[in-house]
C-alpha positions as CSV (number, residue, x, y, z in Angstrom):
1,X,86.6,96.5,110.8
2,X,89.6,94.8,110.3
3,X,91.2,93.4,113.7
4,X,95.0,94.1,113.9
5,X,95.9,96.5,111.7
6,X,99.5,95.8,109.9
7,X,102.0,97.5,111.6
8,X,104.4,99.3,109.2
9,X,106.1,101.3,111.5
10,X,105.9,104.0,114.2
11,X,102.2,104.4,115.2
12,X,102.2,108.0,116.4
13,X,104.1,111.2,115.8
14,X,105.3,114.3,118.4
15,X,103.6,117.5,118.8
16,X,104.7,120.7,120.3
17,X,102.3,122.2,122.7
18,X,103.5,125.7,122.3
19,X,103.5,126.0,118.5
20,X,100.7,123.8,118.4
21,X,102.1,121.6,115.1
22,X,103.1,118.6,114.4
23,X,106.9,116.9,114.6
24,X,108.9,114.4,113.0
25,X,110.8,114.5,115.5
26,X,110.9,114.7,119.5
27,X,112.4,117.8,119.3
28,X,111.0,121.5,118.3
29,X,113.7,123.6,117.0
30,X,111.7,126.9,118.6
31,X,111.5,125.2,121.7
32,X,113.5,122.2,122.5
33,X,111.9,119.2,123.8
34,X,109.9,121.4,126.1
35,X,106.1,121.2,126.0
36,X,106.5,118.1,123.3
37,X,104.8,115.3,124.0
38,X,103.6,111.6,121.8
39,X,100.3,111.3,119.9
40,X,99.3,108.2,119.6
41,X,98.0,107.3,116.1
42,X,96.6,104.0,114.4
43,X,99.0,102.3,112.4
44,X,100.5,102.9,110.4
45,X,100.0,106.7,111.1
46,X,101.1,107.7,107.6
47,X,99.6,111.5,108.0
48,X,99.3,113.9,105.4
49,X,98.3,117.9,106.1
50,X,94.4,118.5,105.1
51,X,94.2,121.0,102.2
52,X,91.4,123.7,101.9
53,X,88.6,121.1,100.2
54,X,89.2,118.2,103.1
55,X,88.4,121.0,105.3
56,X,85.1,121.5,103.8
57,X,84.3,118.6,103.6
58,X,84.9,118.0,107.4
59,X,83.1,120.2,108.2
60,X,80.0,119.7,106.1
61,X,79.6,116.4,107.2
62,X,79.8,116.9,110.5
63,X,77.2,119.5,110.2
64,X,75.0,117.0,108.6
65,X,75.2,114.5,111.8
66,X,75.8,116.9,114.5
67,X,74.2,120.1,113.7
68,X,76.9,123.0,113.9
69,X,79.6,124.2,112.1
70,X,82.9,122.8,113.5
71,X,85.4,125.5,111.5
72,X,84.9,127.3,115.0
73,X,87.2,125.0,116.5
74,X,89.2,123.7,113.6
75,X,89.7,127.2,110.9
76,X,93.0,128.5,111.3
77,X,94.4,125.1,113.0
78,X,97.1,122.6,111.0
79,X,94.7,119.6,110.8
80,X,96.0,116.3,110.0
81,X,94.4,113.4,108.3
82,X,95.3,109.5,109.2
83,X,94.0,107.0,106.4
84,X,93.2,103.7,108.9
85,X,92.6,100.3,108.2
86,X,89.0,99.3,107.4
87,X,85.9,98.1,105.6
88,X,86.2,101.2,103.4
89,X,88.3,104.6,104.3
90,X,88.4,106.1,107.5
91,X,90.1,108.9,108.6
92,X,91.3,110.1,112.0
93,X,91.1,114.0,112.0
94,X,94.0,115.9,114.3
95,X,94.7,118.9,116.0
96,X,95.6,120.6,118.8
97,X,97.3,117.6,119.4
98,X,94.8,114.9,119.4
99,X,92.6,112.9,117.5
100,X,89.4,114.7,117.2
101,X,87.2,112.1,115.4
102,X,87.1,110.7,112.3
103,X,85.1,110.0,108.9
104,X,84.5,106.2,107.7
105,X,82.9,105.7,104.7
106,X,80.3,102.9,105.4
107,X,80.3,100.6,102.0
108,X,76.2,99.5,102.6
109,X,74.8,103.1,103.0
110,X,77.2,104.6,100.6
111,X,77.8,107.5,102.7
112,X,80.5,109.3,105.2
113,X,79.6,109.1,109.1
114,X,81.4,111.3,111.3
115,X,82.0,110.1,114.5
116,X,83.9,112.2,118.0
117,X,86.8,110.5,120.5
118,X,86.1,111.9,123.6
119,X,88.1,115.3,123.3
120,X,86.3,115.9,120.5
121,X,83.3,115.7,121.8
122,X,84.4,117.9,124.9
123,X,85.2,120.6,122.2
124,X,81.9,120.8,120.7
125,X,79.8,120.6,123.8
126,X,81.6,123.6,125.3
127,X,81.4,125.4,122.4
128,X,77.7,124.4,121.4
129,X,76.6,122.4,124.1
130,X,72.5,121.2,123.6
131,X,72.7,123.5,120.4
132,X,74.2,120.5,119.1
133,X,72.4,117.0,117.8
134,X,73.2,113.5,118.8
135,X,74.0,113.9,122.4
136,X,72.4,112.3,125.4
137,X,72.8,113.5,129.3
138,X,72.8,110.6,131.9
139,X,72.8,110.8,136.0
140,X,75.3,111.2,137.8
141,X,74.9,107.7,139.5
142,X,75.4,106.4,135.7
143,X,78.6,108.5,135.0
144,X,81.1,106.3,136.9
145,X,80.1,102.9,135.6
146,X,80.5,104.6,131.9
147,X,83.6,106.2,132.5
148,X,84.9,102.2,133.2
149,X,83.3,101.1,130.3
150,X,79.7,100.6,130.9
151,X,77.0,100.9,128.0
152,X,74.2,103.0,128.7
153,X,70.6,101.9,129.7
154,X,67.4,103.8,129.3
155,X,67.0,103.9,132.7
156,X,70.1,106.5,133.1
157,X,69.3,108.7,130.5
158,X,67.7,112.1,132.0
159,X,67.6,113.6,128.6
160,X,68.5,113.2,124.9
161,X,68.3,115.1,121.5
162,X,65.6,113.6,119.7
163,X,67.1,113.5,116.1
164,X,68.9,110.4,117.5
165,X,68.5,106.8,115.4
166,X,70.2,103.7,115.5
167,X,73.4,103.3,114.7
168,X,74.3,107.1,115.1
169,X,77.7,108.1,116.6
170,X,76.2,109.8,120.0
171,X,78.3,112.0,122.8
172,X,77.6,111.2,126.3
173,X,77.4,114.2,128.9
174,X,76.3,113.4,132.9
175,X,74.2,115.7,134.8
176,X,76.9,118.1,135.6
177,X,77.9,118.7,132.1
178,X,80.9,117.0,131.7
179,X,81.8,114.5,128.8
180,X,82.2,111.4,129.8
181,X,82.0,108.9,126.7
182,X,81.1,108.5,123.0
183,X,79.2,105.5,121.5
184,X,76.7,103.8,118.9
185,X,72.9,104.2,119.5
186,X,71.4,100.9,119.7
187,X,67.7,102.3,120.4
188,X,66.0,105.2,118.6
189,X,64.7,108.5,120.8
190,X,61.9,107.6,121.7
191,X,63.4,104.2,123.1
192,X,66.4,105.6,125.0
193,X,63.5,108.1,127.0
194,X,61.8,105.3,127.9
195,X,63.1,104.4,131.6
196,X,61.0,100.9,130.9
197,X,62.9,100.3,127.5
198,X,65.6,96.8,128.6
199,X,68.8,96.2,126.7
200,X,71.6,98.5,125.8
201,X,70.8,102.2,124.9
202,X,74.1,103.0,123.9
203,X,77.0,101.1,123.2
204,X,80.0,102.8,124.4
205,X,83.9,103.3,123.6
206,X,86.2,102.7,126.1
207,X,88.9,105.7,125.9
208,X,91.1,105.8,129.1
209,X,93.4,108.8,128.8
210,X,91.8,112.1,127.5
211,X,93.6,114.6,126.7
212,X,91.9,117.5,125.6
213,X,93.9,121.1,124.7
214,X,93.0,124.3,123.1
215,X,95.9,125.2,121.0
216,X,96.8,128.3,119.1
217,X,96.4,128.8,115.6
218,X,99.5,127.9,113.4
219,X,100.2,127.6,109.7
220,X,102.4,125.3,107.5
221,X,105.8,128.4,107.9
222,X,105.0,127.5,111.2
223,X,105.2,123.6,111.0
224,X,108.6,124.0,108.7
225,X,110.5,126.3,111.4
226,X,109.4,124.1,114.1
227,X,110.6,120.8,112.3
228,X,113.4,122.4,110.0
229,X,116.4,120.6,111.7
230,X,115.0,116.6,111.8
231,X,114.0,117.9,107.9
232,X,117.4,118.5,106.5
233,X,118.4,115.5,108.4
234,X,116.1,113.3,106.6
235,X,116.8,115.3,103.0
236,X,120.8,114.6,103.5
237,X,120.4,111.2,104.2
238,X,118.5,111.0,101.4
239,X,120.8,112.7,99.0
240,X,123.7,111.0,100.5
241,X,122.2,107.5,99.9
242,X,121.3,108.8,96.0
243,X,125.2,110.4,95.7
244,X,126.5,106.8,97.3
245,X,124.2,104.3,94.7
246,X,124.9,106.5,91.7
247,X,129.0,105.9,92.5
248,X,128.4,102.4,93.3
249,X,126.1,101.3,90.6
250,X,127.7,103.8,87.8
251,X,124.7,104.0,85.1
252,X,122.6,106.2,83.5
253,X,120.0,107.8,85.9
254,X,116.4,108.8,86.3
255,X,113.7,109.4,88.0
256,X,110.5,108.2,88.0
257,X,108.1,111.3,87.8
258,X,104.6,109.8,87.9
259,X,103.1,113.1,89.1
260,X,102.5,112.2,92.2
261,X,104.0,114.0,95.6
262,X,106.4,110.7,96.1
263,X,107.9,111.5,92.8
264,X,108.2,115.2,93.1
265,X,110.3,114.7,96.4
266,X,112.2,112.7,94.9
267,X,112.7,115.1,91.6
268,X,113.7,117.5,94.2
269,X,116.2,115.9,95.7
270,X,117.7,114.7,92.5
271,X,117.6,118.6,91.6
272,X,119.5,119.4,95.1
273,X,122.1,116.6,94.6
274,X,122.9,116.7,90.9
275,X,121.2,119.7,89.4
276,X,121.4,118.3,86.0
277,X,122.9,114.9,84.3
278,X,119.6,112.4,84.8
279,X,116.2,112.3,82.6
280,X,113.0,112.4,84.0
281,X,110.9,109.1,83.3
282,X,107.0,109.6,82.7
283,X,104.7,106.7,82.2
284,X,101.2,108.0,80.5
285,X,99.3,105.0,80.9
286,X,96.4,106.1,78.9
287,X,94.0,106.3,81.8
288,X,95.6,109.0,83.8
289,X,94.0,112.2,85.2
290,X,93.8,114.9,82.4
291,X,95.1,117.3,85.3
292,X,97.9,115.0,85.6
293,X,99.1,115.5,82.2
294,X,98.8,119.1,82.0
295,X,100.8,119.1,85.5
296,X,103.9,117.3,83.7
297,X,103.6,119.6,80.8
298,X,103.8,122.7,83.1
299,X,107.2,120.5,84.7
300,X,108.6,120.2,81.6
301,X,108.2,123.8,81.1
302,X,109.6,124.7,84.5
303,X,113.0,122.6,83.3
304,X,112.9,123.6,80.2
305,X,116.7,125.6,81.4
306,X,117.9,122.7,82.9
307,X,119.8,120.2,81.0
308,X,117.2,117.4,81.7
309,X,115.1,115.2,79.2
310,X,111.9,113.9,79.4
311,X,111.1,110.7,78.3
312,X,107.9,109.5,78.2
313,X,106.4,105.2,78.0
314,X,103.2,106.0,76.4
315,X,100.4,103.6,76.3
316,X,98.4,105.2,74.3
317,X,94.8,103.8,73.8
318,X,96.2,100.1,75.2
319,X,94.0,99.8,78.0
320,X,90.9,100.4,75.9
321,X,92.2,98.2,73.0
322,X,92.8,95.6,75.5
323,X,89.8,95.1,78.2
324,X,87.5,93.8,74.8
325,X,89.9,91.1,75.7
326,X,90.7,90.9,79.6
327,X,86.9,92.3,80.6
328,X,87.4,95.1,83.2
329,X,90.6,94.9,85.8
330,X,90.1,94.3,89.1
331,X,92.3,94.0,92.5
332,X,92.9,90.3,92.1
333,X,93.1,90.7,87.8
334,X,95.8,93.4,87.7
335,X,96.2,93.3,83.6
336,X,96.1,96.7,83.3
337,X,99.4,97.2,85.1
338,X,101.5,94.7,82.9
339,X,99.6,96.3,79.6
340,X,99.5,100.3,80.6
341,X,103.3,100.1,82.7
342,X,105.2,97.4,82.6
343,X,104.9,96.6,78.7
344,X,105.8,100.3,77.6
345,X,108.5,100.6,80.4
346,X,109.8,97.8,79.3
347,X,110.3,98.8,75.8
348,X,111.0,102.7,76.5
349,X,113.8,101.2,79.0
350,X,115.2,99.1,76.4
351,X,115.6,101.3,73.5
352,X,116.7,104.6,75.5
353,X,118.8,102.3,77.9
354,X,120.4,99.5,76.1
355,X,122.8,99.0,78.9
356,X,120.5,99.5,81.7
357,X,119.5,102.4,84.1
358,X,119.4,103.3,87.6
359,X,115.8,104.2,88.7
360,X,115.2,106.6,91.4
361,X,111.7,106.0,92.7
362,X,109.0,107.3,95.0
363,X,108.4,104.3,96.8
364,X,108.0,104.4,100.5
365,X,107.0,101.9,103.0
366,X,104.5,103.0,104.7
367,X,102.3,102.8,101.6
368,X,101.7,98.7,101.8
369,X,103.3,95.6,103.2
370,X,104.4,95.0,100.3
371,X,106.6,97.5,99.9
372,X,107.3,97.5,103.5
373,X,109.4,94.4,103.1
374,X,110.5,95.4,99.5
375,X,114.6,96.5,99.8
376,X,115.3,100.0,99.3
377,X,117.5,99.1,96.4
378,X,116.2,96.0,94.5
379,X,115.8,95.2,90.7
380,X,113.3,94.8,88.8
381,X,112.7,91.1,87.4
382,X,110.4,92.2,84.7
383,X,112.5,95.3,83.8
384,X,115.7,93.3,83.1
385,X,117.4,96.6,82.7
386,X,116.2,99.0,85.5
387,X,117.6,98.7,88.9
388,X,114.9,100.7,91.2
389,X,116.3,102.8,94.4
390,X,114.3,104.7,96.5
391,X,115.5,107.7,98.8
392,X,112.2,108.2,100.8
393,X,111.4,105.0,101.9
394,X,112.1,105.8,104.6
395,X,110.2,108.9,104.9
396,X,106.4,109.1,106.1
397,X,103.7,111.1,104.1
398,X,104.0,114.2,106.7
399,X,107.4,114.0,105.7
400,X,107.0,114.4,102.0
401,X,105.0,117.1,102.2
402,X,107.0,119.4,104.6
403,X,109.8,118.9,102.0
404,X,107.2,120.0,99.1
405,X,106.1,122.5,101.2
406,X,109.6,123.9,102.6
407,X,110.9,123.7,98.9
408,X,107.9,125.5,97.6
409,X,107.9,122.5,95.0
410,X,104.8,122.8,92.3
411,X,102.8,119.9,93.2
412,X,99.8,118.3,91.3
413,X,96.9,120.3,92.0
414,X,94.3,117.0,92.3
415,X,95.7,116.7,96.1
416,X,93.8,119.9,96.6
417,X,90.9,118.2,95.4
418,X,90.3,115.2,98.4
419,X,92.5,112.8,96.2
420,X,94.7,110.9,98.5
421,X,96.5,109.1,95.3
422,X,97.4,110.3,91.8
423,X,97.5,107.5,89.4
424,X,95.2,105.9,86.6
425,X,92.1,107.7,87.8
426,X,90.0,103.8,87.4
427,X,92.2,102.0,89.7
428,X,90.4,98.8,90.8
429,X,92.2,99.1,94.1
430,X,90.7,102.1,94.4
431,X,88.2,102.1,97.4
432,X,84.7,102.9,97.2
433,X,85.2,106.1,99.4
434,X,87.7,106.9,96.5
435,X,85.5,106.3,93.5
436,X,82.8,108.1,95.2
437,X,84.8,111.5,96.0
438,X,86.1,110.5,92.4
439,X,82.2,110.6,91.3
440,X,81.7,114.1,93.0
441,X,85.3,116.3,92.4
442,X,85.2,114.8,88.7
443,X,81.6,113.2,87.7
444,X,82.5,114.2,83.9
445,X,85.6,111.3,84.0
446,X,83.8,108.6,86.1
447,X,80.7,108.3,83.5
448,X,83.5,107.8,80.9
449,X,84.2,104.4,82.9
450,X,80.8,104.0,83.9
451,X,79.8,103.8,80.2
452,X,82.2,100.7,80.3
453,X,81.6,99.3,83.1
454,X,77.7,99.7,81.9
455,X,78.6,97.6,78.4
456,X,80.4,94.7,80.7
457,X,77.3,94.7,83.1
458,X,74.7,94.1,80.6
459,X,77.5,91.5,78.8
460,X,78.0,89.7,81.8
461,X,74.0,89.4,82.9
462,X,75.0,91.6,85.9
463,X,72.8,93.1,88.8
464,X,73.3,97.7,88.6
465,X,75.0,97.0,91.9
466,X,77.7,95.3,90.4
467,X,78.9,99.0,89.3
468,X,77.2,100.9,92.4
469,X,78.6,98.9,94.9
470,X,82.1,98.4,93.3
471,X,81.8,94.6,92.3
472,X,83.4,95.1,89.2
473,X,86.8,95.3,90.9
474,X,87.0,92.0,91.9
475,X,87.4,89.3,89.3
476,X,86.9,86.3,92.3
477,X,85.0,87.8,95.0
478,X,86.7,88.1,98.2
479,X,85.1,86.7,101.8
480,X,84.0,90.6,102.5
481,X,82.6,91.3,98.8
482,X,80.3,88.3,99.6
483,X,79.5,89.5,102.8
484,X,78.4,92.8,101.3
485,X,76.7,90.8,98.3
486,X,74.5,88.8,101.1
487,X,73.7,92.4,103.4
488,X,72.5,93.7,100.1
489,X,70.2,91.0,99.0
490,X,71.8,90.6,95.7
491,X,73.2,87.3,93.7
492,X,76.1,87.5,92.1
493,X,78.6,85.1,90.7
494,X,81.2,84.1,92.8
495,X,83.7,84.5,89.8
496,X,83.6,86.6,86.9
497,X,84.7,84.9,83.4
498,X,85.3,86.4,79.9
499,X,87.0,83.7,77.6
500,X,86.6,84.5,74.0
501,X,89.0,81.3,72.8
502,X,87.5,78.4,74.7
503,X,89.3,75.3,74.3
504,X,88.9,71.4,74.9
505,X,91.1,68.7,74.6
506,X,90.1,65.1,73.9
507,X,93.0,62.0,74.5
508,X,93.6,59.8,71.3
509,X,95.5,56.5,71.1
510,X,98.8,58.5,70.1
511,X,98.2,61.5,71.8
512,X,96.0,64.6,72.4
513,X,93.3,66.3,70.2
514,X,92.7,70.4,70.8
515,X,89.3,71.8,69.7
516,X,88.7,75.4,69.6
517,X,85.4,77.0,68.9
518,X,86.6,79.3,66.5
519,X,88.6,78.0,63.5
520,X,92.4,78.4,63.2
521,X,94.0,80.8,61.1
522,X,97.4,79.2,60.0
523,X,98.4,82.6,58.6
524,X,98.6,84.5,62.2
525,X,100.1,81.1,63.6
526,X,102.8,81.2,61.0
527,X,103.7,84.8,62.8
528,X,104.3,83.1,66.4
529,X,104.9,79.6,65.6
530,X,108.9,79.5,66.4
531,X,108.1,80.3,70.3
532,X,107.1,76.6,70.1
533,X,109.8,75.1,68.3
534,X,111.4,74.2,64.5
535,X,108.5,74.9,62.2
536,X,107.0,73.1,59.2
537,X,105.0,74.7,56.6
538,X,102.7,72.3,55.0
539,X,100.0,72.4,52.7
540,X,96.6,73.1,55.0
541,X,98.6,72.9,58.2
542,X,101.9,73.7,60.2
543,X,104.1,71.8,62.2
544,X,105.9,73.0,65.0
545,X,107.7,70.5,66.5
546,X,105.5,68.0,67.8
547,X,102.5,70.0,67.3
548,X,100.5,70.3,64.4
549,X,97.8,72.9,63.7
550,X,95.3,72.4,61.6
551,X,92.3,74.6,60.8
552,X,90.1,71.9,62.6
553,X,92.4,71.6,65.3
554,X,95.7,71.1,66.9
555,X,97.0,67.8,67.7
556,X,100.1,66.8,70.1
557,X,101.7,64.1,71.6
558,X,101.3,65.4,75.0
559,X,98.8,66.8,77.0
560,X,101.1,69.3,78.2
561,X,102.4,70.8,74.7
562,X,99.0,70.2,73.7
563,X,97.8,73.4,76.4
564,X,100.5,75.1,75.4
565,X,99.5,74.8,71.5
566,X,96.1,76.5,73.3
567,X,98.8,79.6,74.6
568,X,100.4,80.4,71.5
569,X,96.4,80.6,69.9
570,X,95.6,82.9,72.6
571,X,98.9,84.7,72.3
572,X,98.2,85.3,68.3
573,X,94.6,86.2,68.8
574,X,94.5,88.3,71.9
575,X,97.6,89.8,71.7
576,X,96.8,93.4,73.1
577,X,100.7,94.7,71.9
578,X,101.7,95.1,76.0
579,X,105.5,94.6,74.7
580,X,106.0,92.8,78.2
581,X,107.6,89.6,75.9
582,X,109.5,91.8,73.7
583,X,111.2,93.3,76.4
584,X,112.0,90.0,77.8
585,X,113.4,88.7,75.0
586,X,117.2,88.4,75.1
587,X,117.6,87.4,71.9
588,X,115.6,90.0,69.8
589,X,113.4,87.9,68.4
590,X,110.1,89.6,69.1
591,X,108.5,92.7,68.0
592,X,105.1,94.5,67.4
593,X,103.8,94.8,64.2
594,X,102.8,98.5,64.4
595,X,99.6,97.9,61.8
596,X,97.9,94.7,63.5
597,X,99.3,95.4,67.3
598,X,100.2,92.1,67.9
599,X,103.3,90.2,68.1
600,X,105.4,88.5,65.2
601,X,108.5,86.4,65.5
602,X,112.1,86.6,63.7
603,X,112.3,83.0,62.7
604,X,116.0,84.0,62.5
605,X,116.4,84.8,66.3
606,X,113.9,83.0,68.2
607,X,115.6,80.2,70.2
608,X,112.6,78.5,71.4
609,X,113.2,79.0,74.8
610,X,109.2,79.8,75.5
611,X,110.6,82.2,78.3
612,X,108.2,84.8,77.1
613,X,105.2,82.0,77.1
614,X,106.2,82.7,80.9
615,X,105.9,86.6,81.4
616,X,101.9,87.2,78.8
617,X,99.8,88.4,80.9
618,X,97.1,87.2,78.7
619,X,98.6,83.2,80.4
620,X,99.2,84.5,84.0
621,X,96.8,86.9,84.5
622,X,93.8,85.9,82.6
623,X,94.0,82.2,82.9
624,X,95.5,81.7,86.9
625,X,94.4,78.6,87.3
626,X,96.8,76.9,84.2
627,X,100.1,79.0,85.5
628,X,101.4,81.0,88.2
629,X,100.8,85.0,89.0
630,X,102.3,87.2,87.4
């Protein structure tokens, strides 16, 4: 577990006692500020309402630890789930206003384990009491001492389920039959029965104020009349900062629709504001959900009336044309961001927007720290003409959806499928809890990338746990990837490299000799040799600048222009067609060449500035350690 989890806000949210729901604000508008109290949450408490499938999923793994079916305490309840910092994912589970338990995904076993605070644990003894697994009763001389904080020894127990093993979340109940604690078994069964047995039995968690309720049932009608009031609050404020940075900024707008519930708010409170006079921006990266883009087609149906355009960056097949390239992406080896986004938003932005655009997003703050201390109206430095604003970022996750929910907004049916995130359905910052609900909700996509992921493991002489265990999303691994490399038993390399061009670079009594270990074909240099300087065209070789390339080799006068001689190969060869140069370019001078896919230069416009040797991601992506991050 991570210790001190980043604060990015609030860390609880109000509840109302007699509608049993949730607030977003200290006040219910049935019933004042009477019988609303604070619920405590871990940061950064970003909710969001559990749909029909989370239920189920609830509940069948807490059948599988604890025996019994907890949809007699949680069916017909509004349940909440909290995403927490962690190893993996964990979720807090709410209702009745408090934290009933939680699910972590533990990343060595490869499996969920439920786990009970102390109300919790009070509701499923009275309701199943020994019926239930993983409990333990201790005597009453014990009960005190635990209550302060004490583990549990053998020699207290009286009586215990026997299904218990190590490392199983356990409930604590003295003599009397009263809760009193939850904790970790450290012993097996037939240890903790054994008055002899020395050490700790159970390791316990300290919980001082309980606060166990039974609550009434409730639905979402009910959560929206009982938080209607702070809700229009939030949507005016929202709308009035869109109506104010529209008048202000004065260009084109539109929103960024990625499919996702962020987006949709924001659609709908462009729709609410405006009504009509904005397009609707739609990056397909290529990898995206198949539900996704039958969701946006459905969208575009819905406002087909409406005098609103569609315009859509499409990557096409970019990400698969360019990971023969890059090798697979990874948290710390983002490519697949600058060649599936920011390359075709680039270039969409620039020929639909010449003059630039104004951006409404669905960015929020509680989603990273990041974005946290990102402005809510910034622009874009590789989008020279976007300047991004976001209405909700302000707004928590609970918050979003009450609007969805209150405007009975269509919303991407993959939420109702355990998917916390909509986006490029490979994401390397995806976590493994993620990849494996990906695995079982849509198996028939995952062993698309798992075919991949298979070719790069065999390429790269890798161990099967490289894919099992999530590896493959690291490019360097981090301190807790080699943690969970040692626990394992596996080796693994502590970096992961794919260089097709290598390169060395011998020093000569009048300057510096490049060798390759492919040879060099002048013809594809001629393309991109004016981001280098004047060019000469010689017989066997080409002179730009300085530099001269040869088939053999490039020589320069300087180790410096003699690396970047190495660039503008790897730029001609591995060009993957991103368009994140082109769109950098102020003075036109770059383009695609639609047959090959890679770039080609104007010789007519290119200034030699090298800016765009600067921005490839094939430089500050793939080779870190010669130029900054992108």
């Amino acid at each position: 577990m991570r210790r001190g989890p980043v604060f990015l806000g609030k860390a609880y949210i109000h509840w109302c006692e007699k509608c049993n729901v949730p607030l977003i604000s200290e006040k219910c508008d049935v019933h004042g500020k009477e019988g609303v109290f604070k619920l405590d949450l871990t940061p950064p408490a970003d909710v969001r309402f559990a749909f029909e499938k989370d239920l189920k999923f609830i509940k069948r793994e807490f059948k599988k630890h604890y025996g019994v079916n907890i949809g007699e305490i949680i069916d017909g309840k509004i349940v909440l789930l909290n995403k927490t910092p962690g190893e993996d994912d964990i979720y807090e589970i709410i209702l009745d206003g408090y934290i009933f338990g939680w699910l972590r995904f533990d990343p060595l076993e490869l499996k969920w384990k439920p786990g009970l605070k102390v109300e919790g644990a009070i509701a499923l003894w009275k309701r199943f009491g020994k019926n239930m697994r993983k409990w333990v009763v201790v005597d009453e001389g014990a009960g005190e001492p635990i209550k302060k904080g004490a583990n549990v020894l053998p020699v207290g127990i009286i009586e215990a389920d026997p299904s218990i093993k190590i490392g199983d979340d356990v409930i604590i109940v003295s003599e009397s039959g009263e809760v009193i604690a939850t904790g970790i078994a450290k012993k097996d069964y037939e240890q903790l029965i054994n008055p002899k047995e020395r050490g700790t039995g159970i390791k316990t968690r300290h919980q001082r104020n309980i606060k166990y309720r039974e609550g009434k049932n409730a639905t979402i009608d009910d959560v929206i009349r009982a938080n209607k009031s702070a809700l229009e609050e939030r949507v005016g404020e929202a709308r009035e900062f869109m109506r104010r940075t529209a008048e202000k900024i004065k260009l084109p707008m539109a929103v960024a629709f990625s499919g996702g519930k962020d987006s949709l708010a924001v659609l709908g409170l462009m729709l609410e504001e405006f009504e009509e006079g904005f397009t609707i921006f739609f990056n397909n990266t290529g990898i995206e959900f198949p539900e996704t883009l039958q969701y946006i087609e459905e969208m575009k149906k819905e406002l087909k009336d409406k005098n609103i355009e569609f315009i859509v960056a499409d990557a096409k097949d970019a990400f698969w044309h360019a990971i023969n390239v890059f090798s697979p992406p990874g948290r710390d080896y983002r490519w697949c961001c600058k060649v599936t986004k920011l390359g075709p938003i680039t270039l969409t932005i620039k020929k639909h927007y010449p003059q630039g655009v104004l951006m409404f997003v669905g960015q929020r703050k509680y989603e990273s720290i990041q974005r946290y201390k990102q402005p809510r109206i910034w622009k874009n430095p590789w989008v020279p003409n976007e300047i991004g604003a976001s209405p909700i970022f302000h707004w928590n996750a609970l918050e979003v959806w009450l609007y969805i929910f209150s405007r009975k907004l269509k919303y991407n049916p993959l939420y109702e499928h355990r998917l916390d995130r909509i986006g490029c359905f490979l994401c390397p910052s995806s976590s493994l809890a993620e990849i494996y609900t990906l695995k079982e909700e849509k198996s028939g996509l995952w062993d698309k990338w798992e075919e991949e992921l298979e070719k790069w493991r065999k390429r790269l002489n890798l161990p099967k746990e490289w894919i099992t265990y999530g590896f493959w999303r690291w490019k360097q691994l981090s301190r807790g990837q080699k943690m969970l490399a040692e626990q394992l038993g596996i080796d693994l390399p502590e970096k992961r490299v794919w260089e097709p061009v290598k390169y060395s670079i011998e020093e000569h009594e009048n300057g510096y000799l490049v060798k390759l270990n492919t040879a060099i074909n002048l013809e594809r240099i001629k393309e991109v040799a004016p981001i280098l300087g004047e060019v000469e065209i010689g017989e066997n070789y080409i002179k730009v600048s300085e530099i001269v390339f040869r088939e053999e080799g490039i020589f320069a006068p300087e180790r410096r222009e003699g690396i970047q001689a190495y660039y503008l190969i790897k730029r001609a060869y591995e060009c993957v067609g991103c368009g994140v140069c082109v769109g950098r370019c102020k003075e036109n001078a770059l383009s695609i060449n639609p047959k090959t896919r890679k770039i080609v230069v104007d010789y007519g416009r290119c200034i030699h500035c090298r800016e765009c040797m600067e921005v490839c991601p094939l430089l500050k992506i793939k080779n870190p350690r010669e130029g900054s991050q992108l």
